[in-house]
N, CA and C atoms of all chains as a GROMACS GRO file, in nm:
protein
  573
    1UNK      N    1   0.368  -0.704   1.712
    1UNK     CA    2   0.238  -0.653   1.668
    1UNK      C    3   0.256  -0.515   1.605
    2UNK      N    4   0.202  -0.428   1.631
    2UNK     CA    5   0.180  -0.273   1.609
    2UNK      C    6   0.320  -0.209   1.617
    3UNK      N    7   0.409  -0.222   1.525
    3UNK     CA    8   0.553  -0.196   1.576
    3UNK      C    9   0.610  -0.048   1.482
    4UNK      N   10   0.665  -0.023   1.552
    4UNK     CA   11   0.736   0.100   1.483
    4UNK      C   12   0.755   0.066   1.334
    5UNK      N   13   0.776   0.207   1.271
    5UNK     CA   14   0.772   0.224   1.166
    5UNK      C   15   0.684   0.100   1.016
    6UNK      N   16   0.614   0.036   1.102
    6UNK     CA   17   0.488  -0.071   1.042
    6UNK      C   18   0.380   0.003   1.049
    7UNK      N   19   0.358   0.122   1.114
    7UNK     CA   20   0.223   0.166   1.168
    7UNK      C   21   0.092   0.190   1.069
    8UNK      N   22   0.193   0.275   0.949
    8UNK     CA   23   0.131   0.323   0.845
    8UNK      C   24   0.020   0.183   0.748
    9UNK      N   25   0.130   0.043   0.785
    9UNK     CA   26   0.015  -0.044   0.723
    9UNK      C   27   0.000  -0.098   0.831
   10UNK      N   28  -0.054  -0.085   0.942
   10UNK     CA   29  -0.126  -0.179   1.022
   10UNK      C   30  -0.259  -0.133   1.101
   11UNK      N   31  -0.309  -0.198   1.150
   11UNK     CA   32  -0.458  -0.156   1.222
   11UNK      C   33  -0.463   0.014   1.282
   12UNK      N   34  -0.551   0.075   1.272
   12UNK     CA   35  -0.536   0.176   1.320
   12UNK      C   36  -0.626   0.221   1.367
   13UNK      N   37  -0.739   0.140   1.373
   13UNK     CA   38  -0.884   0.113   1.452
   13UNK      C   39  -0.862   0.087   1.605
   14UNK      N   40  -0.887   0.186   1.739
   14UNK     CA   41  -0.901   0.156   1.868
   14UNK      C   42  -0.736   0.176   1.880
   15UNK      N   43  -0.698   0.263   1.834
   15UNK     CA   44  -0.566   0.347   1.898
   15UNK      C   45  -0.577   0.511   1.922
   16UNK      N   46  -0.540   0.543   2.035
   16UNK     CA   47  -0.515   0.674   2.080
   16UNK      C   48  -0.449   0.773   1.991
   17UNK      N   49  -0.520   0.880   1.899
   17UNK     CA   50  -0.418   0.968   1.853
   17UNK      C   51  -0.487   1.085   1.856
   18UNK      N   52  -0.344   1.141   1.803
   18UNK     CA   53  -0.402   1.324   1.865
   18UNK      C   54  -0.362   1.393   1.713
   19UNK      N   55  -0.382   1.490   1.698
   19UNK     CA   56  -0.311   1.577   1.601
   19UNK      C   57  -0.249   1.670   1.616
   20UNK      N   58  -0.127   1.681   1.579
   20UNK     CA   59   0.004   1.764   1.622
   20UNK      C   60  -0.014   1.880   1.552
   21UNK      N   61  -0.025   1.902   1.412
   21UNK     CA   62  -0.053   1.990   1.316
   21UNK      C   63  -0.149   1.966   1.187
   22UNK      N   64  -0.177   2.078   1.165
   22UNK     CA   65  -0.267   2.067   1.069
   22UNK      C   66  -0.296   2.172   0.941
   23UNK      N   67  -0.373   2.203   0.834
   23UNK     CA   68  -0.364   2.299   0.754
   23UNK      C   69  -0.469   2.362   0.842
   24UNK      N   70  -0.566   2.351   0.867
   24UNK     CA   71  -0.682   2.387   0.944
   24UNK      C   72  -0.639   2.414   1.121
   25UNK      N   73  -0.641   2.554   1.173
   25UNK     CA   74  -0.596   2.550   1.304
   25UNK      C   75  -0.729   2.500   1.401
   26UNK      N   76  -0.867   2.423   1.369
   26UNK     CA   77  -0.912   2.392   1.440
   26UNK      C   78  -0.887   2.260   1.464
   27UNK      N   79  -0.819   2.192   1.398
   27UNK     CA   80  -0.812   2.046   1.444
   27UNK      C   81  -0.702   2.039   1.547
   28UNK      N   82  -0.582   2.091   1.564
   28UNK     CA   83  -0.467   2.070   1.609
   28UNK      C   84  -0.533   2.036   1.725
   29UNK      N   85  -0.475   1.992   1.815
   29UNK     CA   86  -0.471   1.924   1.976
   29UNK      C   87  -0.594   1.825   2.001
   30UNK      N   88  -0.682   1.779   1.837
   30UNK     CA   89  -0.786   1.703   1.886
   30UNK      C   90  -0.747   1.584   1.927
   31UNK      N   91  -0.810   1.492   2.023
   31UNK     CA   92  -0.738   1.373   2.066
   31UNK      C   93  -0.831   1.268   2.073
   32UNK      N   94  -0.844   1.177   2.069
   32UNK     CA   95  -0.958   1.038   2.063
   32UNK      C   96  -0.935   0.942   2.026
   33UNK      N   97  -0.986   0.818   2.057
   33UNK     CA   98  -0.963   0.660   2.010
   33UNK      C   99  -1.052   0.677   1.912
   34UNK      N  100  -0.920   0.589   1.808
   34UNK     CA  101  -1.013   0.557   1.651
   34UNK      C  102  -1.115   0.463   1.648
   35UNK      N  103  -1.239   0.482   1.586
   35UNK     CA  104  -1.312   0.384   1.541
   35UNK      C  105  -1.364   0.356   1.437
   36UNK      N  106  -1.302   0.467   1.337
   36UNK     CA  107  -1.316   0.392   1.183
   36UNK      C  108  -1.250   0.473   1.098
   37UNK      N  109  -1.243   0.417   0.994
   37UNK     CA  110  -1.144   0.466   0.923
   37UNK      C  111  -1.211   0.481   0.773
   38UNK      N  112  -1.202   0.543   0.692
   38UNK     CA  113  -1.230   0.583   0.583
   38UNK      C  114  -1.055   0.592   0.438
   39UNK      N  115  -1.087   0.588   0.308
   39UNK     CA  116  -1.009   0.680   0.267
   39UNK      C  117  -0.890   0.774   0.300
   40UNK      N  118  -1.017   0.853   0.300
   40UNK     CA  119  -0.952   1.006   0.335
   40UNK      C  120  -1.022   1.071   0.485
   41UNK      N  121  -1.062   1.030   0.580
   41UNK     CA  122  -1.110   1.024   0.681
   41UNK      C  123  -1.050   0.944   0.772
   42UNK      N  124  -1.023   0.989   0.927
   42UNK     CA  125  -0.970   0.883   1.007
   42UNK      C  126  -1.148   0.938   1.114
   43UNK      N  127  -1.225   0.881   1.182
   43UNK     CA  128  -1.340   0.902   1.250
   43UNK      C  129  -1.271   0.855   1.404
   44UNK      N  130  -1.278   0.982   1.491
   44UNK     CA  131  -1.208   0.978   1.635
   44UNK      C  132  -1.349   0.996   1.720
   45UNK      N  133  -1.312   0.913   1.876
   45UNK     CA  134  -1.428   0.885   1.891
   45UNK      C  135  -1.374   0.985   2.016
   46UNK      N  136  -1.470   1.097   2.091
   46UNK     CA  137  -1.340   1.237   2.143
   46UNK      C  138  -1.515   1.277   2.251
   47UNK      N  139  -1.453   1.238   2.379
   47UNK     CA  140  -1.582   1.243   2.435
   47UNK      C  141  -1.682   1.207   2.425
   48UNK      N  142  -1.745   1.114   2.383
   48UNK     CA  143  -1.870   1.035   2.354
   48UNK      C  144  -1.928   1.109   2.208
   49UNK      N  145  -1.812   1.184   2.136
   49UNK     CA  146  -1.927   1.261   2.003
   49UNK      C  147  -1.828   1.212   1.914
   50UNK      N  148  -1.841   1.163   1.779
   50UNK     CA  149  -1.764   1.118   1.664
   50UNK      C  150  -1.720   1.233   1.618
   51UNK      N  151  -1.594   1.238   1.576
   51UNK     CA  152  -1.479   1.359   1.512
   51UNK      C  153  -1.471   1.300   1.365
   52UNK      N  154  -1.480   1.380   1.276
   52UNK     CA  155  -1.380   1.330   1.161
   52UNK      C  156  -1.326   1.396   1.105
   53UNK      N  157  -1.139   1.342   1.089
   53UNK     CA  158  -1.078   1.399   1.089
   53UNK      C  159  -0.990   1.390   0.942
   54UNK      N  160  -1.023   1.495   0.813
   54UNK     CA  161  -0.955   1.459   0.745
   54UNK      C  162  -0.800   1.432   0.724
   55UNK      N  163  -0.747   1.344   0.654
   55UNK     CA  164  -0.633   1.271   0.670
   55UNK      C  165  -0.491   1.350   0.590
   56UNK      N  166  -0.588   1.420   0.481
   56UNK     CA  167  -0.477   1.505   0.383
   56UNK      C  168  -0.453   1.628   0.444
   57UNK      N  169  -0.529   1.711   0.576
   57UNK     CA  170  -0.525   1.812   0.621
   57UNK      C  171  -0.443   1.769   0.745
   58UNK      N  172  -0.387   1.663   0.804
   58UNK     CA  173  -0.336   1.647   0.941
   58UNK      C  174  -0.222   1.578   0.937
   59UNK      N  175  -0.119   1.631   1.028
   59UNK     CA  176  -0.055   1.489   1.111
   59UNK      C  177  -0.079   1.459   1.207
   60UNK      N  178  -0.066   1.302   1.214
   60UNK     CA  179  -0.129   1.270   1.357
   60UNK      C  180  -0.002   1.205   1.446
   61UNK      N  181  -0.065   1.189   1.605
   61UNK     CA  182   0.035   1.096   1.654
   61UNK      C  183  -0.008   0.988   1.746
   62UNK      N  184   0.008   0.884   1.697
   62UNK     CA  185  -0.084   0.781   1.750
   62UNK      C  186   0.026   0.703   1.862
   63UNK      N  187  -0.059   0.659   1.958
   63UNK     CA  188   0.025   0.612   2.090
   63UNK      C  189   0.006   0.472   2.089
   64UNK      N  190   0.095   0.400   2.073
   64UNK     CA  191   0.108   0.260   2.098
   64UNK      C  192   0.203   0.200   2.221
   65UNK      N  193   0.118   0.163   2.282
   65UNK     CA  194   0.162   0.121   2.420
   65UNK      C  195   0.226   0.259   2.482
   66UNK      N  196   0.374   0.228   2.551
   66UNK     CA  197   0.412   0.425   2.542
   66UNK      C  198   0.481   0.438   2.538
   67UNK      N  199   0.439   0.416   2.369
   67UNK     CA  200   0.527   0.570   2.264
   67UNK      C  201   0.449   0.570   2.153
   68UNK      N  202   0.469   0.701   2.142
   68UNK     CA  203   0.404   0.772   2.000
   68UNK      C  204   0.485   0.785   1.864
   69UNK      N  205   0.401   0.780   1.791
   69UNK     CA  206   0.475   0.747   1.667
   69UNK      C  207   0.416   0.846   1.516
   70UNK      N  208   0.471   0.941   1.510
   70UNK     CA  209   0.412   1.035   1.406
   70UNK      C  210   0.396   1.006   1.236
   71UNK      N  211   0.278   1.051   1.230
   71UNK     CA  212   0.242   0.998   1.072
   71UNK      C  213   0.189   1.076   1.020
   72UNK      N  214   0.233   1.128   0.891
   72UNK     CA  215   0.147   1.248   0.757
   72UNK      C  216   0.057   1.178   0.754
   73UNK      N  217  -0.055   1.257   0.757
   73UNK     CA  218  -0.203   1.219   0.697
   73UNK      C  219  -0.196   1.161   0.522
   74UNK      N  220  -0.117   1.232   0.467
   74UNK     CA  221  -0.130   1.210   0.314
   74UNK      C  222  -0.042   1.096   0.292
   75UNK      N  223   0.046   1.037   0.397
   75UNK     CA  224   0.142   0.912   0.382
   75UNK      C  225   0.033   0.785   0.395
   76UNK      N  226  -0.143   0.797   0.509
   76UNK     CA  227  -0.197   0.708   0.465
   76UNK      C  228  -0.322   0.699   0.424
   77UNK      N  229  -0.314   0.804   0.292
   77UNK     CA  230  -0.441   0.840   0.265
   77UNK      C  231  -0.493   0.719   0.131
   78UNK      N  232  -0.516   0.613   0.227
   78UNK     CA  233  -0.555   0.481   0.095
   78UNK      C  234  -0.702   0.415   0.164
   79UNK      N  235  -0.768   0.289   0.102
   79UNK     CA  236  -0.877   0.247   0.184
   79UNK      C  237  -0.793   0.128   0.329
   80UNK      N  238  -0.877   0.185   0.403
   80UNK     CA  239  -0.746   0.066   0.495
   80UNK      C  240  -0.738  -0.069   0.485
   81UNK      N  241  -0.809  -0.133   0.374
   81UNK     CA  242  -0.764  -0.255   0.324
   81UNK      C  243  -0.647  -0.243   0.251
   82UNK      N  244  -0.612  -0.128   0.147
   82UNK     CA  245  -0.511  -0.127   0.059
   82UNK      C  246  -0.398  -0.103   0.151
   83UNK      N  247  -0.435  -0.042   0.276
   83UNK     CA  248  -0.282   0.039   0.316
   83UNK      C  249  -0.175  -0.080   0.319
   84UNK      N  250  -0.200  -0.182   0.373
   84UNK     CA  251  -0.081  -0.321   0.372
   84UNK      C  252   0.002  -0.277   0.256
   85UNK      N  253  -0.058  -0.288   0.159
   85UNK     CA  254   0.017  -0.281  -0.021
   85UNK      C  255   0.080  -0.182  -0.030
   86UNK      N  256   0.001  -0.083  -0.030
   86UNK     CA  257   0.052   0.064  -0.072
   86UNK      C  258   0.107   0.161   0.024
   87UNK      N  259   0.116   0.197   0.095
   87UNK     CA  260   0.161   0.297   0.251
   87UNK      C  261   0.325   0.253   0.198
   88UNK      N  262   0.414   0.349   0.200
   88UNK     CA  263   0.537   0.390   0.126
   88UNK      C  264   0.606   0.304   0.024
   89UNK      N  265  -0.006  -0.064  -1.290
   89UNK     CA  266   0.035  -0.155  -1.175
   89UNK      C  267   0.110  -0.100  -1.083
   90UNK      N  268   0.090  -0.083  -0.948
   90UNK     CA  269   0.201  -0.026  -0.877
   90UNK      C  270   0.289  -0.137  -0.908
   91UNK      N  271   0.444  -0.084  -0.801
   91UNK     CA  272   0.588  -0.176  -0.772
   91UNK      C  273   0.487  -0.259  -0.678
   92UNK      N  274   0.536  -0.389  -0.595
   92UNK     CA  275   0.548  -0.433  -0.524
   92UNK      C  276   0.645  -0.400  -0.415
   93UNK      N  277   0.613  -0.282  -0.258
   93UNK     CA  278   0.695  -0.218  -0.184
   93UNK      C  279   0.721  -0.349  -0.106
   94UNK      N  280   0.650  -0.419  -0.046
   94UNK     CA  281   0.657  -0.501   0.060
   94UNK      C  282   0.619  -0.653   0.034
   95UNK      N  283   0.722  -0.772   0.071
   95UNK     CA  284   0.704  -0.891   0.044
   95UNK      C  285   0.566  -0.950   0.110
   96UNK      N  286   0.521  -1.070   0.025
   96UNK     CA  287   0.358  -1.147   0.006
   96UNK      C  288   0.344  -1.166   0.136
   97UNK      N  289   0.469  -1.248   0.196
   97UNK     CA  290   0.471  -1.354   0.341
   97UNK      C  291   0.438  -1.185   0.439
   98UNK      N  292   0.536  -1.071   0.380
   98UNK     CA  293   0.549  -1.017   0.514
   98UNK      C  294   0.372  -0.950   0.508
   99UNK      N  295   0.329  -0.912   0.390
   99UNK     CA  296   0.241  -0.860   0.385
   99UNK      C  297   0.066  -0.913   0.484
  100UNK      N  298   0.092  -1.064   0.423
  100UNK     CA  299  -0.001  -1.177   0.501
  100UNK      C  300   0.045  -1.186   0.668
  101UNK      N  301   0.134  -1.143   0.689
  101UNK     CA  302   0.173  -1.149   0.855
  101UNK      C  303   0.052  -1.045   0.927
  102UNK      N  304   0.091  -0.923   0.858
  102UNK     CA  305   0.019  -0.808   0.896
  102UNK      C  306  -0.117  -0.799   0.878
  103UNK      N  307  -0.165  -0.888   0.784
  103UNK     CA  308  -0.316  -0.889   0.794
  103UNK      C  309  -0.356  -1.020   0.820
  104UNK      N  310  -0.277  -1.088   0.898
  104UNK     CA  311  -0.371  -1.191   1.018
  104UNK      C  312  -0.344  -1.117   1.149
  105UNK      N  313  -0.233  -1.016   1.158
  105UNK     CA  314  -0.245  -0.970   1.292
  105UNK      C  315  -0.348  -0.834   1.282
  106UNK      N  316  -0.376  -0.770   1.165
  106UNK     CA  317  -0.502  -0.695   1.168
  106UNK      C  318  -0.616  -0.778   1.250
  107UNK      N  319  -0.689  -0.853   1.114
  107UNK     CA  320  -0.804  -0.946   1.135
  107UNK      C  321  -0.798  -0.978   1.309
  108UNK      N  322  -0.652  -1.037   1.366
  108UNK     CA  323  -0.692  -1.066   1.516
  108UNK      C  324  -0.760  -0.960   1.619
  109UNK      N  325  -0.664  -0.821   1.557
  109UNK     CA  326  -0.703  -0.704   1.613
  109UNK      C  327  -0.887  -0.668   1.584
  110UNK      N  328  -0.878  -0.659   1.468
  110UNK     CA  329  -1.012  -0.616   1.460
  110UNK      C  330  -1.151  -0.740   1.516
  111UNK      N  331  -1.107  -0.833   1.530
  111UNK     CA  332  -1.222  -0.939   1.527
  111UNK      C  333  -1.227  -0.904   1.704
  112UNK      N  334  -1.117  -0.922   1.796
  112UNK     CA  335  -1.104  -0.851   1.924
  112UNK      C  336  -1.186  -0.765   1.970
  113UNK      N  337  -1.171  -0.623   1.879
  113UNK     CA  338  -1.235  -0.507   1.891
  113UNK      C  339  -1.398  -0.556   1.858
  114UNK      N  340  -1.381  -0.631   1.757
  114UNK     CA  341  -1.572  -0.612   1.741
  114UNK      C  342  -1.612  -0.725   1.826
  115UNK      N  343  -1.569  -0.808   1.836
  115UNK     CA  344  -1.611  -0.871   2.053
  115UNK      C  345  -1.682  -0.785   2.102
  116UNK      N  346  -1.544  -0.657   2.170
  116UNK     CA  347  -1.608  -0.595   2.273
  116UNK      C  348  -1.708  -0.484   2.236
  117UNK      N  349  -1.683  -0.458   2.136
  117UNK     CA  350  -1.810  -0.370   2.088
  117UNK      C  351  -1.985  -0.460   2.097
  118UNK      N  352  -1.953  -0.566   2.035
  118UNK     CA  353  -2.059  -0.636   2.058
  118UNK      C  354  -2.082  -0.698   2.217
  119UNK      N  355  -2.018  -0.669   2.258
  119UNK     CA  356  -2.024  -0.713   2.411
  119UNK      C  357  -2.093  -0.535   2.527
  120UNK      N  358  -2.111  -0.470   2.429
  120UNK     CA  359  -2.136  -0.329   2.494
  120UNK      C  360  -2.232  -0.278   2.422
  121UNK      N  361  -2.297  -0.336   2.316
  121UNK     CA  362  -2.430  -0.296   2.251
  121UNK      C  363  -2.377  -0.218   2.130
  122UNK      N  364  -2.230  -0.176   2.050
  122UNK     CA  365  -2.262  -0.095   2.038
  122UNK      C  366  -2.230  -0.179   1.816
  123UNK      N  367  -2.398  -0.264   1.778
  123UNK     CA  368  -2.334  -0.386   1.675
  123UNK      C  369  -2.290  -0.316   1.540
  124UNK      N  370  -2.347  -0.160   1.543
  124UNK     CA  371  -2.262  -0.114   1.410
  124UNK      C  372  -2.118  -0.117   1.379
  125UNK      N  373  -2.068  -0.052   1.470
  125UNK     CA  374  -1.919  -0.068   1.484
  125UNK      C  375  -1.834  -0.166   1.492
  126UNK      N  376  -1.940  -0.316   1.575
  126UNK     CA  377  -1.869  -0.406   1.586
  126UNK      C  378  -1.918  -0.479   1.432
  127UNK      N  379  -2.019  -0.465   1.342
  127UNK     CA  380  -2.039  -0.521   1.216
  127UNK      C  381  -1.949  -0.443   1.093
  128UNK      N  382  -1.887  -0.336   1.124
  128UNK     CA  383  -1.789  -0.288   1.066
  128UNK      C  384  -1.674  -0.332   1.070
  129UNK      N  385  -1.615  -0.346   1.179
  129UNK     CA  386  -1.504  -0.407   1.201
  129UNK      C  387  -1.491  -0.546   1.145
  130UNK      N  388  -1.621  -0.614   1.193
  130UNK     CA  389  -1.627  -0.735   1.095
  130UNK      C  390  -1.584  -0.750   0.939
  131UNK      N  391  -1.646  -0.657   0.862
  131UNK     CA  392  -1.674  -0.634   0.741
  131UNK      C  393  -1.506  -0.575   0.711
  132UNK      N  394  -1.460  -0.503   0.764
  132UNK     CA  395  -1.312  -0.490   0.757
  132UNK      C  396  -1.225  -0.545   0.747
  133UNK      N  397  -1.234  -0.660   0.824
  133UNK     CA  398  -1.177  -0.810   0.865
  133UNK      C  399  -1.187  -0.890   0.776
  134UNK      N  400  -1.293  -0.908   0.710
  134UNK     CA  401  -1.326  -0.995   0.637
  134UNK      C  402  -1.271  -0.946   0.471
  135UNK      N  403  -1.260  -0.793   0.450
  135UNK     CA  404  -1.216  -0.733   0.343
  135UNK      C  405  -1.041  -0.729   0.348
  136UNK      N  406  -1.004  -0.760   0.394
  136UNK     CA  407  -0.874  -0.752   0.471
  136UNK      C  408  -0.832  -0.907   0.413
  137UNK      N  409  -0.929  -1.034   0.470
  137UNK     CA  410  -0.870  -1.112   0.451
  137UNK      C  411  -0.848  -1.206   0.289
  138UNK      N  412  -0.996  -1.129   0.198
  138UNK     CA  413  -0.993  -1.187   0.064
  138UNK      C  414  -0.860  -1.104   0.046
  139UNK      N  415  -0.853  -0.998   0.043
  139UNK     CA  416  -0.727  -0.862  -0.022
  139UNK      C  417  -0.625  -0.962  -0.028
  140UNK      N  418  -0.544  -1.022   0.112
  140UNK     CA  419  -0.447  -1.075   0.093
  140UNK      C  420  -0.422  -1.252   0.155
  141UNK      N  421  -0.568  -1.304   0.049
  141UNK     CA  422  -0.599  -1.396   0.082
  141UNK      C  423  -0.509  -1.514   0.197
  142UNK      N  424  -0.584  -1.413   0.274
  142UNK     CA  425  -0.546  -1.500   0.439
  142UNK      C  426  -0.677  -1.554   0.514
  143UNK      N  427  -0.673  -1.670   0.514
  143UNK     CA  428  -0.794  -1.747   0.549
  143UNK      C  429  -0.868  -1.686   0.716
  144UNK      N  430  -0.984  -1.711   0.751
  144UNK     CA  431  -1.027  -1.621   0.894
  144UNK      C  432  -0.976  -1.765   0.950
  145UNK      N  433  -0.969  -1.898   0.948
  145UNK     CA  434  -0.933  -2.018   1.026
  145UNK      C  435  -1.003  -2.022   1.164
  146UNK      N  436  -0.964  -1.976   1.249
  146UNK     CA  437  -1.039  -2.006   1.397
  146UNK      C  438  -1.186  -1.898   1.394
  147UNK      N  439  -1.157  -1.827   1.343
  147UNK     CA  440  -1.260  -1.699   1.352
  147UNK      C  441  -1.405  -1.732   1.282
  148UNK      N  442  -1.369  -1.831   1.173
  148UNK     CA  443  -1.464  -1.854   1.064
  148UNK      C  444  -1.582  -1.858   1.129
  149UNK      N  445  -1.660  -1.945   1.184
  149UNK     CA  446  -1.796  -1.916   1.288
  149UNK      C  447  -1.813  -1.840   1.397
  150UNK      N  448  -1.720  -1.732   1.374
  150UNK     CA  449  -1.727  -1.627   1.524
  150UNK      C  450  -1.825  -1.550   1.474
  151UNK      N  451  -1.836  -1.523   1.364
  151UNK     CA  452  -1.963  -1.452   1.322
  151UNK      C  453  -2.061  -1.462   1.180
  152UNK      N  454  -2.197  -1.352   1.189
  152UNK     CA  455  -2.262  -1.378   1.101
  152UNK      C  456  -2.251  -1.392   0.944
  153UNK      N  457  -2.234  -1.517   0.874
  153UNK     CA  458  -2.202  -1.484   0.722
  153UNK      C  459  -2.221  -1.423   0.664
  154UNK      N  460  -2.396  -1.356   0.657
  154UNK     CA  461  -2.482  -1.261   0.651
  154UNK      C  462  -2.417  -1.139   0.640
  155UNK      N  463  -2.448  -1.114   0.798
  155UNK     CA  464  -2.482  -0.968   0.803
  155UNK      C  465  -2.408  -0.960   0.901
  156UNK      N  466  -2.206  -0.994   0.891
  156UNK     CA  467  -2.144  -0.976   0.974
  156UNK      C  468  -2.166  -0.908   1.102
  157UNK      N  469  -2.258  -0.959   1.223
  157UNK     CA  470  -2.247  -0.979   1.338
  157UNK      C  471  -2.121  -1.072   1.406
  158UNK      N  472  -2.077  -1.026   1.462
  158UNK     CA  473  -2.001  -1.069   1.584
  158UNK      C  474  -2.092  -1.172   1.666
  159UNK      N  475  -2.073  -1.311   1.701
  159UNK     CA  476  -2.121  -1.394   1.760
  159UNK      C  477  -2.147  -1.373   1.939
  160UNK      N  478  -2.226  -1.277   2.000
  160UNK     CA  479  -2.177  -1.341   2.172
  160UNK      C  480  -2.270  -1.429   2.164
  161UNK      N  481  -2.235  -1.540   2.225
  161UNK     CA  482  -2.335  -1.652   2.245
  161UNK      C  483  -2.457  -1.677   2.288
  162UNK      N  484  -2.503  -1.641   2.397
  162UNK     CA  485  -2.621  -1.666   2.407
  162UNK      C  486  -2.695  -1.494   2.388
  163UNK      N  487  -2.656  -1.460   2.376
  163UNK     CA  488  -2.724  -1.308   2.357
  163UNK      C  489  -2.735  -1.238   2.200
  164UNK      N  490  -2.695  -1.284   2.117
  164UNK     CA  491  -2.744  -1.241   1.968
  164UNK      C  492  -2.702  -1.376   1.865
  165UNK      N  493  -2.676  -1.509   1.945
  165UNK     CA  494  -2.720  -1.589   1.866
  165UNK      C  495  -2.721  -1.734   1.955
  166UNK      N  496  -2.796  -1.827   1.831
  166UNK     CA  497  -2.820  -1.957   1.943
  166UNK      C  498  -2.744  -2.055   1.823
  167UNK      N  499  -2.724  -2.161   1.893
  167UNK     CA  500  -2.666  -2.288   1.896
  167UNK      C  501  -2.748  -2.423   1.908
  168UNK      N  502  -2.749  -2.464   1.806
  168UNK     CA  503  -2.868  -2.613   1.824
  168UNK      C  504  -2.828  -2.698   1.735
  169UNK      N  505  -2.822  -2.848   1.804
  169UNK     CA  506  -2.772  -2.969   1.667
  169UNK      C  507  -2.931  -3.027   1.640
  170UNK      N  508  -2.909  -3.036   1.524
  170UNK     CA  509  -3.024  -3.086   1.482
  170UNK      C  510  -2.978  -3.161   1.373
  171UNK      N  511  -3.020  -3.332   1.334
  171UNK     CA  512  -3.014  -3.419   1.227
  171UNK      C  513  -2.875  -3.392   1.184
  172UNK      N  514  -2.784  -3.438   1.304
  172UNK     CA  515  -2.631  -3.455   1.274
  172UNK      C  516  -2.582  -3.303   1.235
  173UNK      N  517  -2.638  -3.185   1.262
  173UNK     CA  518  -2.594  -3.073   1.205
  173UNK      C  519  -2.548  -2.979   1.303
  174UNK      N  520  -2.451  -2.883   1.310
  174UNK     CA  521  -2.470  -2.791   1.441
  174UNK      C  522  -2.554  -2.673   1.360
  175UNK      N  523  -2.664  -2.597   1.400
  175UNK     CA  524  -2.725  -2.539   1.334
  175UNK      C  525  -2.715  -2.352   1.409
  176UNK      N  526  -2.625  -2.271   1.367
  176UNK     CA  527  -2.631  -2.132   1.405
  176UNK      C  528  -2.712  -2.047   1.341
  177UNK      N  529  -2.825  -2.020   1.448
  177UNK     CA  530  -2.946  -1.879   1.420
  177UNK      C  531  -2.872  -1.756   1.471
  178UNK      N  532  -2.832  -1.655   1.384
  178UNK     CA  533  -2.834  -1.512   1.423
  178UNK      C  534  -2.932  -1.452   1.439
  179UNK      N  535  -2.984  -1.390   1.627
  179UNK     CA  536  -3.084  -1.323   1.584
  179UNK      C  537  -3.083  -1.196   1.549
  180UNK      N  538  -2.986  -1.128   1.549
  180UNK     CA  539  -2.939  -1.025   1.457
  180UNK      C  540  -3.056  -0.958   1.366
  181UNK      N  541  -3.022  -1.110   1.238
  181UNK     CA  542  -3.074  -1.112   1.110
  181UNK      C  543  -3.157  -1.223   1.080
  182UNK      N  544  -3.093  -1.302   1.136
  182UNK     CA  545  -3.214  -1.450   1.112
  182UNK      C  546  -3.147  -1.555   1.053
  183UNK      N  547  -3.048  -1.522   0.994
  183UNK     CA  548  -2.968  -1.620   0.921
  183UNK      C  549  -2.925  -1.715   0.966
  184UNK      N  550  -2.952  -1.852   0.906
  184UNK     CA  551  -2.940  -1.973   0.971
  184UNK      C  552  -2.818  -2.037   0.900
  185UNK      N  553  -2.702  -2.130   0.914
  185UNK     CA  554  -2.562  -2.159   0.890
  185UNK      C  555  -2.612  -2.283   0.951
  186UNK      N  556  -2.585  -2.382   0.882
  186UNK     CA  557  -2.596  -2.523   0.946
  186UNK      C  558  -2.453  -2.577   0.843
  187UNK      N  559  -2.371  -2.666   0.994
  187UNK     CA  560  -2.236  -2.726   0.930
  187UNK      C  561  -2.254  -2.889   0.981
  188UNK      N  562  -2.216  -2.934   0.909
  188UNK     CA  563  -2.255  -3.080   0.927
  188UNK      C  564  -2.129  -3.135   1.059
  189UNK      N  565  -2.102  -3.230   1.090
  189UNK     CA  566  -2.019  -3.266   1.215
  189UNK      C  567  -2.062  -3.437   1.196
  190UNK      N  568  -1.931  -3.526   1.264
  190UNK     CA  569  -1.900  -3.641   1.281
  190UNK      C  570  -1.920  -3.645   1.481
  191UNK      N  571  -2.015  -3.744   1.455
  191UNK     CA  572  -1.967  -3.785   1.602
  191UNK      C  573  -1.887  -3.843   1.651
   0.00000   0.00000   0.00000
């Protein structure tokens, strides 16, 4: 399923991620399950209040099962139908 | 035109195991009230599967044609045969889907 280095094109809706770094020092350490995805937007769901987190300003690190697996925001900044195709 | 990075077969692997993922997720969303998210996910699923034309196959009547709802059964939609037909009301939206059937 959800396997290493596949991440970038696969589901990324209702996975755990956090942000490691960012251009913006308020995002760093935000953490939440995804529930939608945009473009250029990943929308984290972070205590019962919706986050959104732009994608060209962050890296994130999303936890699958356990282990985490780090990803440039701008590596999947596509609509997440396209990412299958396009993501590297 | 972009290149082509990644092969057709491998590409169609990954978006029937999306679609499983997401059709999953909008279950339990629809199983917890919460039907935007789970009619998104739908609508994702379903955009997912023309993209790399991968058929929904088992999924196809899991939900609304309409107005992609997620099907729970007796709680946002009903089930009735009528004149050889199985006939699905979303009450969602209202939308009625009648598929014909062999006895």
């Amino acid at each position: 399923m959800r396997s290493r280095g596949d991440l970038g094109r696969h589901e990324l809706i209702g996975l755990e991620v956090e942000v490691v770094s960012s251009t913006h020092p308020g995002y760093v350490g935000m953490k939440g399950r995804v529930v939608d995805e945009t473009k250029r937007m990943l929308v984290i769901d972070k205590d019962g209040g919706e986050k959104r987190l732009p994608k060209r300003a962050c890296v994130f690190e999303f936890i699958v099962g356990d282990k985490r697996e780090r990803i440039e925001g701008t590596e999947i900044e596509f609509r997440p139908e396209d990412r299958i195709k396009r993501v590297k | 035109m972009s290149r082509r990075r990644i092969s057709k077969a491998a590409a169609k692997k990954i978006a029937r195991e999306r679609m499983d993922i997401l059709l999953q997720l909008a279950e339990n969303e629809m199983r917890e009230n919460r039907g935007s998210y789970s009619r998104k996910y739908v609508e994702l699923a379903c955009r997912i599967s023309m993209r790399y034309n991968t058929p929904m196959g088992k999924h196809k009547r899991s939900y609304c044609p309409k107005c992609r709802s997620y099907f729970v059964f007796p709680k946002n939609a009903s089930v009735r045969l009528k004149n050889g037909r199985i006939v699905i009301t979303c009450a969602e939206c209202g939308n009625v889907s009648r598929y014909p059937f062999k006895r």
